[in-house]
C-alpha positions as CSV (number, residue, x, y, z in Angstrom):
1,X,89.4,134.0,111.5
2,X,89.0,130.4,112.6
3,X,91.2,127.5,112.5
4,X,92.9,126.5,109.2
5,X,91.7,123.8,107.2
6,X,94.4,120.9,106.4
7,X,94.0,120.0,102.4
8,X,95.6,116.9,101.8
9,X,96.5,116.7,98.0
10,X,96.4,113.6,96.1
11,X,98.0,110.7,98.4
12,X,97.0,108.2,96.0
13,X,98.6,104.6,95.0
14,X,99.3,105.9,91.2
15,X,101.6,108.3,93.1
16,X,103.3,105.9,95.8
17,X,104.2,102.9,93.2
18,X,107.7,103.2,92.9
19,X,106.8,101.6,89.3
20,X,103.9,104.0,88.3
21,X,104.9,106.5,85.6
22,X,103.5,109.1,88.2
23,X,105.5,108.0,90.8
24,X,106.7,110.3,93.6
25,X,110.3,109.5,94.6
26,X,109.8,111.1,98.2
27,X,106.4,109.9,98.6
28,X,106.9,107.7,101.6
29,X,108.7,110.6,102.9
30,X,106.0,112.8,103.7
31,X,103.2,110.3,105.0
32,X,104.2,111.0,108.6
33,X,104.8,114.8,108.3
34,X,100.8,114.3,106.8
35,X,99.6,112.1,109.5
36,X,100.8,114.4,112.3
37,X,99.3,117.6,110.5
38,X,95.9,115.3,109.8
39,X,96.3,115.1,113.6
40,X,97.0,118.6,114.8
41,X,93.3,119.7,112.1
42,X,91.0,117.1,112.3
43,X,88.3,117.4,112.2
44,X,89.4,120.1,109.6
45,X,91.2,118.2,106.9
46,X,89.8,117.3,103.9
47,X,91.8,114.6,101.1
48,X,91.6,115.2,97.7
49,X,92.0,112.5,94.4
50,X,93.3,113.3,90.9
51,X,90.8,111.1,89.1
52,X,90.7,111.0,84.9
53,X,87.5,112.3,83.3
54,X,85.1,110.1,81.8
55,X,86.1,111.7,78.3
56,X,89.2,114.3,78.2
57,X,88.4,117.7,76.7
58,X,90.5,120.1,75.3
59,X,94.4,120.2,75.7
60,X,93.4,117.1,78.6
61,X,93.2,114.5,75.3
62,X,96.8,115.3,74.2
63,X,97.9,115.0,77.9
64,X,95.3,111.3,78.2
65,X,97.6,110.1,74.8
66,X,100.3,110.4,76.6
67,X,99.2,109.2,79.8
68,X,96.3,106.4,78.6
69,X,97.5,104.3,81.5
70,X,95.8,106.6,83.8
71,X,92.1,106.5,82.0
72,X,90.6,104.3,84.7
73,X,87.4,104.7,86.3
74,X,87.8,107.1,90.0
75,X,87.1,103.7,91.4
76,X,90.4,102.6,90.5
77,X,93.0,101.1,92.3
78,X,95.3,103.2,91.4
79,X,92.9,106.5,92.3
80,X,92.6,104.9,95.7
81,X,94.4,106.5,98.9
82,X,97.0,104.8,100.0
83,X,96.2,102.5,103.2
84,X,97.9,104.6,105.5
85,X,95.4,107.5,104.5
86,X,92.5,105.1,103.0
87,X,90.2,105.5,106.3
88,X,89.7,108.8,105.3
89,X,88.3,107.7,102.3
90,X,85.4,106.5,104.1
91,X,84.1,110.5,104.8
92,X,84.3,111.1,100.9
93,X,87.4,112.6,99.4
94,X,87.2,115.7,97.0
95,X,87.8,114.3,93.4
96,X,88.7,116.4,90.7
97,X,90.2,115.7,87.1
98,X,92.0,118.5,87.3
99,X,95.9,119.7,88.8
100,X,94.3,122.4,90.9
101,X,92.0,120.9,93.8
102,X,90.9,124.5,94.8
103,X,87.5,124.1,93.1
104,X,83.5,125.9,94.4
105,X,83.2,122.5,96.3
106,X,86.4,123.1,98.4
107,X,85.8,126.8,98.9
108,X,82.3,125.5,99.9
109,X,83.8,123.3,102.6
110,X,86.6,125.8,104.2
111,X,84.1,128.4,104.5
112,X,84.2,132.3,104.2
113,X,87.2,134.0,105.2
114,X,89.3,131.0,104.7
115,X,92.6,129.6,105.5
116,X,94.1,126.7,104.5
117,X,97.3,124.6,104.8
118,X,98.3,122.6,102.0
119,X,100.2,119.4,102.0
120,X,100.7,116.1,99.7
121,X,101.9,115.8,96.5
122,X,103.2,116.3,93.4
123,X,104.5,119.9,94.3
124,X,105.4,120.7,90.9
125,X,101.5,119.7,89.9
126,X,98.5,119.3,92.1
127,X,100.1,120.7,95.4
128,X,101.3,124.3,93.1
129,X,97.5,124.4,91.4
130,X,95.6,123.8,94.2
131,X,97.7,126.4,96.4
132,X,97.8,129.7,93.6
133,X,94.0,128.4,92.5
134,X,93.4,129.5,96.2
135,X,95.5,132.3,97.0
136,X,94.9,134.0,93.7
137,X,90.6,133.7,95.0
138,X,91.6,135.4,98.1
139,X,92.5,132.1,100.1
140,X,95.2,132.7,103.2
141,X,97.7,129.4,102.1
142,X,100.2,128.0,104.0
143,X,102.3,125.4,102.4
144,X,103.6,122.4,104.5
145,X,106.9,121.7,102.5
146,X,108.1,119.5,104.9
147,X,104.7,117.4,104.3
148,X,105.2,117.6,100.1
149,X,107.0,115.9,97.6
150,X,107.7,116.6,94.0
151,X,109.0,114.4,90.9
152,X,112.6,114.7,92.2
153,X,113.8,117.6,94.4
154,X,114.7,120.4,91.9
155,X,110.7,120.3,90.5
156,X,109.7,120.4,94.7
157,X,112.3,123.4,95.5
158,X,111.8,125.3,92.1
159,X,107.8,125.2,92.4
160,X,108.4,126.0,96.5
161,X,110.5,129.0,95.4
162,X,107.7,130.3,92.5
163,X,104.9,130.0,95.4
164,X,107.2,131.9,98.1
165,X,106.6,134.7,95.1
166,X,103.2,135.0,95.6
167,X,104.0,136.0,99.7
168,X,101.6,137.3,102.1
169,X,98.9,135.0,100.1
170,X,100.8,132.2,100.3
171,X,103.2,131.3,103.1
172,X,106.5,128.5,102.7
173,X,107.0,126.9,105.9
């Protein structure tokens, strides 16, 4: 098996404002737990963006009424990485409209008989899709908690304790 691949999930502005709606609490918290794992992969390490669709589909347009705010274009500022991470954007970020990043174009990019470590955030959201989206395809996934922040600390511990369930595919660390 070869080295892992670092995913780094959603380390966008609509997260870090402290006056978002989507904002992460702990979000500053975790950028230099990121930047050393970014480190210890590269070249390895791709960064993922929620982005809204162009039209919402299915239960997506009850979730968009609640959240309109967030119907901006991917180009948006708030869909941006934040500047620590925004150099990255440069090499093209994996952007996806949905919680789960673990998609065919990121099982394309870690290869056959991957594995993967998982940081970023929200833990109760995008971080829990993208890591059981890629377990439950066969995926070895190990989650950075120290590198992951939730909506407040009971949503990150509760949604670290439901993917320590899903042990040996996915590994807590």
């Amino acid at each position: 098996m070869s080295k892992p691949w670092l995913v780094v999930v959603d380390m966008q502005n609509v997260f870090a404002e402290p006056d978002s709606p989507w904002a992460v609490p702990r979000f500053a918290e975790v950028v230099q737990p990121i930047e050393a794992l970014v480190a210890e992969h590269a070249p390895r390490v791709t960064f993922t963006r929620f982005v809204a669709p162009e039209r919402p589909e299915g239960a997506w347009v009850e979730y968009y009424e609640q959240w309109d705010f967030a119907l901006q274009p991917p180009d948006a500022e708030l869909y941006r990485l934040v500047p620590a991470f925004a150099h990255h954007a440069a090499t093209g970020t994996l952007d996806a409209p949905t919680f789960s990043k673990w998609n065919p174009e990121l099982a394309a990019i870690v290869g056959e008989d991957a594995s993967i470590v998982v940081a970023g955030v929200a833990t109760e959201a995008c971080v829990m899709g993208t890591v059981l989206g890629a377990a439950d395809a066969g995926v070895r996934v190990r989650v950075a908690a120290d590198a992951c922040a939730g909506v407040d600390d009971a949503a990150h511990e509760q949604s670290l304790a439901v993917m320590r369930l899903w042990s040996p595919l996915v590994e807590v660390s």
